[in-house]
Every structure is written in structure tokens, then in C-alpha cells.
C-alpha positions as CSV (number, residue, x, y, z in Angstrom):
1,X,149.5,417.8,248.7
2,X,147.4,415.0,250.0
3,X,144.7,415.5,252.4
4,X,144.6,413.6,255.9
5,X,141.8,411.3,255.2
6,X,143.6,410.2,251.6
7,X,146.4,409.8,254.0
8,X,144.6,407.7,256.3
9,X,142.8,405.2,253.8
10,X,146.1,404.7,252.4
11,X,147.5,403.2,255.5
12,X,144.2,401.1,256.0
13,X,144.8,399.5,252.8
14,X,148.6,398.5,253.6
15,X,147.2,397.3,256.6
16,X,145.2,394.9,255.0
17,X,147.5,393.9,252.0
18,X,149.8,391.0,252.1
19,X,152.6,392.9,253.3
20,X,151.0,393.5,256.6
21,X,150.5,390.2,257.2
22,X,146.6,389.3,256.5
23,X,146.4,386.4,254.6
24,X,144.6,386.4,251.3
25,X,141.7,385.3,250.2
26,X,141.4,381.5,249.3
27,X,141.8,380.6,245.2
28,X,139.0,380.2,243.3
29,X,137.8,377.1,241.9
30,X,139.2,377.6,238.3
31,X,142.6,378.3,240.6
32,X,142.5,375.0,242.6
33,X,141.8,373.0,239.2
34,X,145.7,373.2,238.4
35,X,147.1,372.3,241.9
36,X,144.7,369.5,242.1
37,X,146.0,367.7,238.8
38,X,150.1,368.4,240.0
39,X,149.0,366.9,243.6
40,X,147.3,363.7,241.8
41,X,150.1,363.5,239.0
42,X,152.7,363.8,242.2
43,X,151.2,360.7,243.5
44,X,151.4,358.6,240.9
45,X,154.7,359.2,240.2
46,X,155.0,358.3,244.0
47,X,153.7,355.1,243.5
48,X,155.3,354.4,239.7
49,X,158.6,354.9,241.8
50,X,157.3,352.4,244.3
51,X,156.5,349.7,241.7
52,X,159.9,350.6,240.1
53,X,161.6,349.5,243.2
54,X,159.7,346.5,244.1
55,X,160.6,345.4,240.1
56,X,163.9,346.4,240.8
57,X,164.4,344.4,244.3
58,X,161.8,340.9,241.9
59,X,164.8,341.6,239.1
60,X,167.6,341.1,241.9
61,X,166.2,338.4,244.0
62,X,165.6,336.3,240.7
63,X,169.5,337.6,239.5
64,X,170.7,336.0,242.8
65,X,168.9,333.0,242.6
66,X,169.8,332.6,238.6
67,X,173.1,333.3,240.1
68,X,172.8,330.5,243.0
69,X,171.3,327.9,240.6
70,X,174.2,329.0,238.5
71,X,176.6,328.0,240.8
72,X,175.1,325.0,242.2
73,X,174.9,323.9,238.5
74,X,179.0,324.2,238.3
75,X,179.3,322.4,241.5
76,X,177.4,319.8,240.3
77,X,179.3,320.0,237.1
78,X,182.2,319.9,238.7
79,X,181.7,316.6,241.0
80,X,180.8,315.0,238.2
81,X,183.6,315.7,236.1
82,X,185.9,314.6,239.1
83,X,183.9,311.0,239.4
84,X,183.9,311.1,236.2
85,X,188.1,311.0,235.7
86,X,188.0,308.5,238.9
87,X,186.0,306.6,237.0
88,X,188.2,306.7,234.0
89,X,191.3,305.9,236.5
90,X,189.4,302.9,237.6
91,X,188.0,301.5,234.3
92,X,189.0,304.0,231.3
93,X,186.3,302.7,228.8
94,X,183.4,303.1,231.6
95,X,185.0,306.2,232.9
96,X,184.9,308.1,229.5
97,X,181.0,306.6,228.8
98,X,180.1,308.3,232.0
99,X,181.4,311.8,230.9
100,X,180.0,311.7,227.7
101,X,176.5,310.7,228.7
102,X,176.6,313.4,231.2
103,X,177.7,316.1,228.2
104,X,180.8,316.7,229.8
105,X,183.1,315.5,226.8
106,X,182.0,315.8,223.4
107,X,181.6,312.3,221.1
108,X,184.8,313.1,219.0
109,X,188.1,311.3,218.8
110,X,190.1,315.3,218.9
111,X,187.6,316.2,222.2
112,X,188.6,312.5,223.7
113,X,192.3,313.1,222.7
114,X,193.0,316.3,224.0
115,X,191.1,315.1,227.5
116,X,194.3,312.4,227.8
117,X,196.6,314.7,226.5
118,X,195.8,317.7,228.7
119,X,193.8,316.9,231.9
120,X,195.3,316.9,235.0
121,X,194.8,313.9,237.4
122,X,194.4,310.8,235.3
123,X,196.3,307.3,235.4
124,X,199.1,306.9,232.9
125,X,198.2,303.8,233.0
126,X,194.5,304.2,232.0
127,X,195.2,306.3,229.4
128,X,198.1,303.9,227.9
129,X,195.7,300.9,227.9
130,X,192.8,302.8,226.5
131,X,194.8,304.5,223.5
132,X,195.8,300.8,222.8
133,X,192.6,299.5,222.1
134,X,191.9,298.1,218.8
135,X,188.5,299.4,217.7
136,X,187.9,302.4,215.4
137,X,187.2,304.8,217.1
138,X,190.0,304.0,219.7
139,X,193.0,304.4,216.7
140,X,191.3,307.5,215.9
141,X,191.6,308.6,219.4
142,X,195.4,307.5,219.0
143,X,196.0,309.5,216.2
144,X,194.5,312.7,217.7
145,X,196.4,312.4,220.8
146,X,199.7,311.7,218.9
147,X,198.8,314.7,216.8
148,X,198.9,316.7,220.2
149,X,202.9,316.2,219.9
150,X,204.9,318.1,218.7
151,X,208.3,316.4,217.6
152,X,209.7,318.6,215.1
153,X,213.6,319.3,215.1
154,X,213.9,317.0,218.0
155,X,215.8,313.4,218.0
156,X,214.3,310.4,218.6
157,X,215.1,310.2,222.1
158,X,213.9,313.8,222.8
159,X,210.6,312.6,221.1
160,X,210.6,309.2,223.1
161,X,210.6,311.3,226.6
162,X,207.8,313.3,225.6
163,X,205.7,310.8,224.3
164,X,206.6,308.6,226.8
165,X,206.0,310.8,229.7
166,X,202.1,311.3,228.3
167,X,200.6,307.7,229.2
168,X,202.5,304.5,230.7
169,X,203.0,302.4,227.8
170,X,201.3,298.7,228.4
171,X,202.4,295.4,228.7
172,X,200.3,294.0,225.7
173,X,202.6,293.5,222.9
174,X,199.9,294.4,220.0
175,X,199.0,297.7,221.9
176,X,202.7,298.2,222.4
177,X,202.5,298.0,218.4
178,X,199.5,300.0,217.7
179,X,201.1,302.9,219.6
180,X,205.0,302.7,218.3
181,X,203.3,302.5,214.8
182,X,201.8,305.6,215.4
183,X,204.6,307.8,217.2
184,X,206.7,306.4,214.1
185,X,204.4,307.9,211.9
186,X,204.1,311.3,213.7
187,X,207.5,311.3,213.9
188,X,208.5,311.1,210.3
189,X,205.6,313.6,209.6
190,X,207.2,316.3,211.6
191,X,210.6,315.3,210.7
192,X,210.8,314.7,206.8
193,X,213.9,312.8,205.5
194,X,215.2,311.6,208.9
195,X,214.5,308.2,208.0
196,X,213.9,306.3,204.8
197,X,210.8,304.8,206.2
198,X,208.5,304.9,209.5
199,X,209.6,301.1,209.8
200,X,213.4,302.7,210.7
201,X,211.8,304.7,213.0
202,X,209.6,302.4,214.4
203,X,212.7,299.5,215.1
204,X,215.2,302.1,216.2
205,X,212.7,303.7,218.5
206,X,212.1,299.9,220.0
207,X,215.7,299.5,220.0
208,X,216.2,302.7,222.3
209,X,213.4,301.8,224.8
210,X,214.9,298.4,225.5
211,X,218.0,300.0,226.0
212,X,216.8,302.4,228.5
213,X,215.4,298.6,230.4
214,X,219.1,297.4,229.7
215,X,221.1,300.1,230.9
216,X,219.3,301.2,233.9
217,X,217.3,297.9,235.2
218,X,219.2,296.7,237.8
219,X,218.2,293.1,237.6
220,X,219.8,293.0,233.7
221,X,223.1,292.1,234.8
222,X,224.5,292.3,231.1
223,X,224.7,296.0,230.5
224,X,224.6,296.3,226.0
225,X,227.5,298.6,224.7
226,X,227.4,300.8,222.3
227,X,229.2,298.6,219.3
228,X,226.5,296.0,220.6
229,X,223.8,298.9,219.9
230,X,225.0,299.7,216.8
231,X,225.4,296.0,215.7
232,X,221.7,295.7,216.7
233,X,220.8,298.3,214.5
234,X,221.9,297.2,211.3
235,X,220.2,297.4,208.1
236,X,217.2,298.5,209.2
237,X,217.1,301.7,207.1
238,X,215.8,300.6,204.5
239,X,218.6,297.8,203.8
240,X,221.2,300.3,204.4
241,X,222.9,301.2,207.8
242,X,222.2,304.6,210.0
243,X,224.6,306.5,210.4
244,X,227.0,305.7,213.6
245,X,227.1,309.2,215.3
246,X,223.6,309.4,214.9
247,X,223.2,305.7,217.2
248,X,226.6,307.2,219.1
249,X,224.2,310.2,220.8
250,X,221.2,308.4,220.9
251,X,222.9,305.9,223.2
252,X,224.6,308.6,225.2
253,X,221.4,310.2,225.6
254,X,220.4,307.3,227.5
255,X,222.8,306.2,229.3
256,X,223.3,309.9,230.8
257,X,219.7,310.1,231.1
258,X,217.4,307.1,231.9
259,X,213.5,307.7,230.7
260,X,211.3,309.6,233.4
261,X,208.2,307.3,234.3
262,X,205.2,308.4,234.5
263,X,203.9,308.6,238.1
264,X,207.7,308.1,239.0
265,X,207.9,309.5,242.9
266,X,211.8,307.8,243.5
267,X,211.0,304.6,244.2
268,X,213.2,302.3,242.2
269,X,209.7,300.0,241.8
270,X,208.9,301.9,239.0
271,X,212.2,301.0,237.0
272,X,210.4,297.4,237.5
273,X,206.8,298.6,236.4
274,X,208.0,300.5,232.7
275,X,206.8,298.2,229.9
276,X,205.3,295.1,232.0
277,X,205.4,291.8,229.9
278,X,201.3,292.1,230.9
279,X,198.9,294.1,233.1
280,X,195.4,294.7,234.1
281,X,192.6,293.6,236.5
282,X,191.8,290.2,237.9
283,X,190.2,288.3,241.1
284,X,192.8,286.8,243.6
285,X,191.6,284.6,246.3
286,X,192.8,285.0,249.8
287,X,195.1,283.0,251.3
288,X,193.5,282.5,255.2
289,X,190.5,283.2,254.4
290,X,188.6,282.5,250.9
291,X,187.6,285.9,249.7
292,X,187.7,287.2,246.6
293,X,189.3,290.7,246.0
294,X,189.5,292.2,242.7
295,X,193.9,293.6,242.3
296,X,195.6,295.2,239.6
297,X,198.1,292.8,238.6
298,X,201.4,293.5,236.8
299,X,204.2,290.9,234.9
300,X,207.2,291.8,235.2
301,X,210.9,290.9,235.6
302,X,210.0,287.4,236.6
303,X,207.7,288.6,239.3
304,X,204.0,288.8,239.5
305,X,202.5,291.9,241.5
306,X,199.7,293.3,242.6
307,X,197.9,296.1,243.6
308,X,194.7,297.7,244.8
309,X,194.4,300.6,242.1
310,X,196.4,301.0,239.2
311,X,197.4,304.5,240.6
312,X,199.1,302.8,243.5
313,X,202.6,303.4,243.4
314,X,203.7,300.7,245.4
315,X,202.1,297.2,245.3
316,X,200.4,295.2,248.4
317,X,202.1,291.6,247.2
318,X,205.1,290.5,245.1
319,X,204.9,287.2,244.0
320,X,207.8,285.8,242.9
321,X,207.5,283.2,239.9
322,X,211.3,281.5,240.5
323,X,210.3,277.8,240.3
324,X,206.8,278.2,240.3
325,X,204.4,276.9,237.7
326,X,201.2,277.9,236.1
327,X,198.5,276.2,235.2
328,X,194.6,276.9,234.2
329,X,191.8,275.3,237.0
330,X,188.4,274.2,237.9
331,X,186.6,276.2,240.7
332,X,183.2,275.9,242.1
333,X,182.9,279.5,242.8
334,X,184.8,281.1,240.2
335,X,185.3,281.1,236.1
336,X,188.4,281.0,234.1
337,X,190.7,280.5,236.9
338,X,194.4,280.0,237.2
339,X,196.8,278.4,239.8
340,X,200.1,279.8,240.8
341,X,201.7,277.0,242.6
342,X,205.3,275.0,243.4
343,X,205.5,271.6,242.0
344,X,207.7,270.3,245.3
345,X,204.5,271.3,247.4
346,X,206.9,274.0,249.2
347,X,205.2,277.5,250.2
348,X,205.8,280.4,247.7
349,X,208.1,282.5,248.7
350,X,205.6,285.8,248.5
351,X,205.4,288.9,250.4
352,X,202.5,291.2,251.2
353,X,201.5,294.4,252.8
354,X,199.3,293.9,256.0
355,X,196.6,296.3,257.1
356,X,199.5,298.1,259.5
357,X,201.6,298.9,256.5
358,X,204.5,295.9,257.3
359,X,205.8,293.9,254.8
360,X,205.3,290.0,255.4
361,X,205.9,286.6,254.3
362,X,203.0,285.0,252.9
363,X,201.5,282.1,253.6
364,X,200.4,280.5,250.2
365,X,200.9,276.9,249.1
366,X,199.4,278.2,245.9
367,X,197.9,281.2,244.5
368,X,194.4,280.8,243.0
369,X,193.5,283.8,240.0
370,X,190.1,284.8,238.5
371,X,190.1,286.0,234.2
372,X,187.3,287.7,233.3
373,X,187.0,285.0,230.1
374,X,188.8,281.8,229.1
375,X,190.9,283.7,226.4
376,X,192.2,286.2,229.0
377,X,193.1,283.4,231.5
378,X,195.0,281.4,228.2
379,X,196.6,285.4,227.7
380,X,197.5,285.4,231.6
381,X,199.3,281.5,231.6
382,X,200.7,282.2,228.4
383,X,202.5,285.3,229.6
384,X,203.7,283.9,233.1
385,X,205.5,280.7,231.5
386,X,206.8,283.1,229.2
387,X,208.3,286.3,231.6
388,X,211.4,284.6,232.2
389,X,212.8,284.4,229.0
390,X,210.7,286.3,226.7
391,X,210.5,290.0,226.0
392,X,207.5,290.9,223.7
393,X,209.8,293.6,222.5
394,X,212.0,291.3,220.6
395,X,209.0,289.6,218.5
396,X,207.5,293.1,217.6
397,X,211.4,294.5,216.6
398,X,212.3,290.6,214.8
399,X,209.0,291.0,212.9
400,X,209.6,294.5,211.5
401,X,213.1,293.9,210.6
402,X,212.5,291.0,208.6
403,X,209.9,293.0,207.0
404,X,212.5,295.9,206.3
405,X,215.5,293.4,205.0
406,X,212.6,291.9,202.7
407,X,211.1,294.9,201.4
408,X,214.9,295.8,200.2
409,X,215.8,292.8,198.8
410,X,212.5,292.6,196.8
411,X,213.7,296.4,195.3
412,X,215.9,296.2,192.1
413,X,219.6,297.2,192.4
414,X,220.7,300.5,190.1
């Protein structure tokens, strides 16, 4: 058994133990050493995750501004890709240089191509007249964007529509050529043993668009029947005759179903505007007062019109050419100018748009036009004393056939 005093020292020492509340001694230096060195690494990992987040908030402010510049450089992109098509609309060779020198179309005839083919927004018309163009690289652009079609198993007037539809075919008769040469050609590709030759193709597919003018023109008066179709159409396979059911639909087809024009809202006009004897930009001076303004002009149907873009549906004059004359002129403020004019010294019997949108009578004793060169003005008369009677149609189609009934006679008999 313990004596009293052991007793007592016992509870002295839980009294000053840790237990009882009596704090302890501080550590000894070899102690502290170790809670120094987690305090100090502590802190620096403190501050790495303060630099961490001020990299982190650098990273994102330049992300956002990459981001920004980013999207400024597609809005910029943008705008200039749409001034870029208005340019084309206005002037397709200028319109198409603009897009390439701002690398927004590549340099190729396929790129070029499949910008007419598949953009949204662009003139018929500017794409017609630029596909007819006669340099290289332009008939290399025409055969890509004719490669864009794809014609197999249908007939030719299923073919026509959708080519057709794709541009508004000029009034120029050797672009009118260039182009038919080439849907012939695409044609018999994707259609083997149709035809004997692309020169069938090429006459018959003439033969059907002047039709569609025939049929559904309403200033022809003589509507063509179908014996008159299929007399039209003779020998021109080759020396030999198509057959008549095949001409039979084809001339159904049209009559059922006029050609869609491009651009076509309703308006009868643009029965008058599908395959103008001639088209494209010139100067016309004012009538009251001597200004020049620059119109798109179209020849058609015995009338002369003209517009303020070629994307106008509706023109702001009609100039009737009923016994008018034409003849080139001397003017001291203008080259290579024409003159519209009646011989009896009577007013032409025109009719414009005014600023409020109302038709009126004009007020010309002549009409006075600007060429941009002597050999488009000489294009220009040439085409106005011939709109009456002429169709360009019938030189292209007369020239081909001849070549066809030729080339057969030329081959020997078996």
C-alpha cells in the first residue's frame, strides 16, 4: 500500500502535466527547425498559386481578345465578300478581281466555277455574260461550271431548265455559241448514244429555246406547230431524221411548261428580257437636261430598254424603235456616240419611270447614246437596224445545220 506522501506527489505531478491544463514547455530549437521549413514551403505554394491565377486570368484575357480579333477578322471577311459579289453584280470581271486580290476566291477556273454555280445572291445576268467571254481562262471557267450539271438520264428539255435557270443566257450571239457548244457537249457526255453528234444536240437544243420564245412570247403572233417543229428539225442528226415521238414530248414539254427565268418574280417583262438580241452598259444623255447617266440597256422585241442595274427587274424607260432610225454621231463631250431619232422630226414615242415611281411619256426628239469604243457603238447600230427582223438564233442554228448536212454528204454511202 502506498504511503500518503507517495500519494500526494502523485497528484502534484498530474497537476502539472498536460492533462491538467499547464501548458508545456516551448520546442527546442532542433524542434522549431521542421515547422519553420512547412511554414516557408506553405508560402510559396501560396504565392505559386497566386502566379498560377494571374497566368490563368493573362491566358484568358489574351483567349478573348484572340477570340475578338477573331471575330472582327470574319466581319471584315464577311463585308468584303458581300462588296465583293455587289461588285461582281455590277461589273463581273472587276467584281471577281476584287475577291481574288483579297484571297477570298482562289485563282482556279473549278474555285471560280463553283462561286457562279453555288453562291447565293449574284446576277444571272453577270454570270451569263462573264461565262461568255472569249479568253482562256473564261472557257475554262465555262467548262467547270457546266461540269457542275448533272444531266444524266434527263431529256433535253429537263437539261435546258436546269442549265438555263443557272445564269441568264446573253444577247451576244458568239456567247450564245460559246455556251450552247458547251451544254451540248456536257450533255452528250452524260448521255452516251442520245445523239449521233453534239452538233444534233446543239441545233435541237436551239430549236427548243426558240420555241419556248414562240410559243409563250406574246408579241409572236404566229404560234409554230408541232409538224412545223418537226419539219424544222430535219436532217440534223447526222443526215438522218430524229425520231418523231422524241420531238413529239420535247414540244409538249414546252408548250405545257414555258422555261423559268431567272430572276423571274411574275412580271410578264421578263418573257421580253430571255435571250435579248443585245445587252450591256452604256451612257444615255438626258433629255431636259444634258447629263450623262450610265443604264443597263437591253434589245429586244423591237424595243430598246433600259435600266439602272442589271438586277432591276423592271426598267426605268422603254424606247420603242417602230419607225425610228439609228445612226453613229459626233459629240463634243462624248466618244463613240449613237443617235436614236425619227426621220419625220416627230417625238419618240418613249416612256419612262419618274423619281415618284409613274410611268410617263417622254419628251425626246432623239435619243443620244455613249459606247465605250467605236467597235461597240458599230455592235450597238448594227444590232438596232437589225431587232426587227433578225434573230441571232437563226444564223447560229443555219450555220450548224449546213455544217451537219455537209459533214454527211462528204461521208461515203454503205
Amino acid at each position: 500500500m502506498k504511503s500518503p506522501s507517495s500519494t500526494a506527489s502523485m497528484g502534484t505531478q498530474r497537476k502539472d502535466s498536460f492533462l491538467w491544463g499547464k501548458a508545456p514547455e516551448g520546442f527546442s530549437l532542433m524542434e522549431k527547425k521542421p515547422t519553420e521549413g512547412i511554414r516557408a514551403h506553405k508560402n510559396d505554394i501560396l504565392d505559386d498559386i497566386q502566379k498560377l491565377r494571374l497566368d490563368i486570368e493573362n491566358v484568358l484575357t489574351e483567349i478573348h481578345t484572340m477570340e475578338s480579333n477573331q471575330e472582327n477578322k470574319n466581319v471584315v471577311r464577311a463585308k468584303r465578300f458581300l462588296c465583293g459579289k455587289k461588285k461582281f453584280n455590277m461589273d463581273p470581271v472587276k467584281g471577281i478581281q476584287y475577291l481574288q486580290n483579297n484571297d477570298l476566291l482562289d485563282n482556279t477556273p473549278e474555285a471560280v466555277a463553283e462561286f457562279l454555280y453555288k453562291e447565293e445572291g449574284l446576277s444571272k445576268t453577270a454570270i451569263g455574260n462573264f461565262l461568255g467571254e472569249r479568253e482562256e481562262f473564261h472557257l475554262q471557267i465555262l467548262k467547270a461550271f457546266v461540269d457542275l450539271h448533272e444531266f444524266s438520264d434527263l431529256n433535253l428539255v429537263q437539261a435546258l431548265r436546269q442549265f438555263l435557270w443557272s445564269f441568264r443566257l446573253p444577247g451576244e450571239a458568239q456567247k450564245i455559241d460559246r455556251m450552247m457548244e458547251a451544254f451540248a457537249q456536257r450533255y452528250c457526255t452524260c448521255n452516251a448514244g442520245v445523239f449521233q453528234s453534239t452538233d444534233t444536240c446543239y441545233i435541237l437544243s436551239f430549236a427548243i429555246i426558240m420555241l419556248n420564245t414562240s410559243l409563250h412570247n406574246p408579241n409572236v403572233k404566229d404560234k409554230p406547230t408541232l409538224e412545223r417543229f418537226i419539219s424544222m428539225n430535219r436532217s440534223i442528226n447526222n443526215g438522218g431524221d430524229l425520231p418523231s415521238d422524241l420531238l413529239m414530248k420535247l414540244y409538249e414539254s414546252i408548250k405545257n411548261e414555258p422555261f423559268k427565268i431567272p430572276e423571274d418574280d411574275g412580271n410578264d417583262l421578263t418573257h421580253t428580257f430571255f435571250n435579248p438580241d443585245r445587252e450591256g452598259w452604256l451612257l444615255k444623255e438626258g433629255g431636259r437636261v444634258k447629263t450623262w447617266k450610265r443604264r443597263w440597256f437591253i434589245l429586244t422585241d423591237s424595243c430598246l430598254y433600259y435600266f439602272q442595274y442589271t438586277t432591276d427587274k423592271e426598267p426605268i424607260g422603254i424606247i420603242p424603235l417602230e419607225n425610228l432610225c439609228v445612226r453613229e454621231v459626233d459629240d463634243p463631250h462624248k466618244q463613240f456616240c449613237l443617235e436614236l431619232f425619227n426621220p419625220k422630226g416627230q417625238k419618240i414615242k418613249a416612256c419612262k419611270t419618274d423619281p415618284d415611281g409613274r410611268v410617263v411619256v417622254g419628251k425626246h426628239q432623239s435619243y443620244k447614246i455613249s459606247a465605250a469604243s467605236a467597235e461597240e457603238r458599230t455592235d450597238w447600230v448594227e444590232a438596232i437596224r437589225a431587232c426587227i427582223t433578225k434573230d441571232p438564233f437563226y444564223d447560229l442554228v443555219s450555220a450548224r445545220k449546213r455544217k451537219v448536212i455537209s459533214n454527211s454528204n462528204a461521208e461515203p454511202h454503205q
